[in-house]
N, C-alpha and C positions, 0 to 999 in steps of 0.2 A: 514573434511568439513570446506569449510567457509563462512564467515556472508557477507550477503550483505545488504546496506542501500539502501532501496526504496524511491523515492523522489517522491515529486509530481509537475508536470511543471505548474499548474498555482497555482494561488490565490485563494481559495473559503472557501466553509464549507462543511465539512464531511459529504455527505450524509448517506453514508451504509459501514458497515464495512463487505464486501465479504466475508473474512476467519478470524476466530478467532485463537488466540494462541494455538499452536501443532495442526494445520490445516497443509495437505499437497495442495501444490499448485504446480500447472506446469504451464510451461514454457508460456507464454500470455494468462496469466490469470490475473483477477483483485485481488486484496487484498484487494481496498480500491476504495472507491468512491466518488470524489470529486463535488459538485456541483459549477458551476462559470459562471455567464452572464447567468444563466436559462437554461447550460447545463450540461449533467452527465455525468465526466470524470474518466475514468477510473486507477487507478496508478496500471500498471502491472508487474507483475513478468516477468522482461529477462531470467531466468532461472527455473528450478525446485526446490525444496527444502523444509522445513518447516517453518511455522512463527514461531518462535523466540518470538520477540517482539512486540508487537502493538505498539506506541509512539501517536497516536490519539482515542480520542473516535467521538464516533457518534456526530454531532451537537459543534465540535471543528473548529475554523477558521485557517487552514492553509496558511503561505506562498509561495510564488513561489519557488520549487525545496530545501522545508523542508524536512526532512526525516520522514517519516510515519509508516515503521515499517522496522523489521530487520527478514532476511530471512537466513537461514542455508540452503548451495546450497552445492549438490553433486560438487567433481572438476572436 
């Protein structure tokens, strides 16, 4: 398997963390949810896989295309 870094394409603050760590996620799903300008964006999995690692908590400010967690994707 291998690891992919999930970003996130804007600027905000972590609203909801979707999946916790050794959570199975598929492929356009969310992980993580960003809130920015009063809206709730989504940072999705491209792939299917397991979270790995979280690299955000809830109510953390991230920047534009930070990595937010780390996913172990079937190849």
């Amino acid at each position: 398997m291998a690891e992919i870094g999930l970003k996130s394409e804007v600027a905000g603050r972590v609203w909801l963390l979707a999946r916790q760590e050794g959570d199975e996620v598929a492929a356009q799903e969310a992980v993580v949810i960003v809130e920015a300008m009063k809206m709730e964006i989504p940072v999705i999995s491209e792939r299917s896989g397991k979270v790995v690692k979280l690299l955000v908590s809830e109510g953390d400010e991230v920047a534009e295309d930070q990595t937010v967690a780390i996913i172990d994707v079937a190849p």
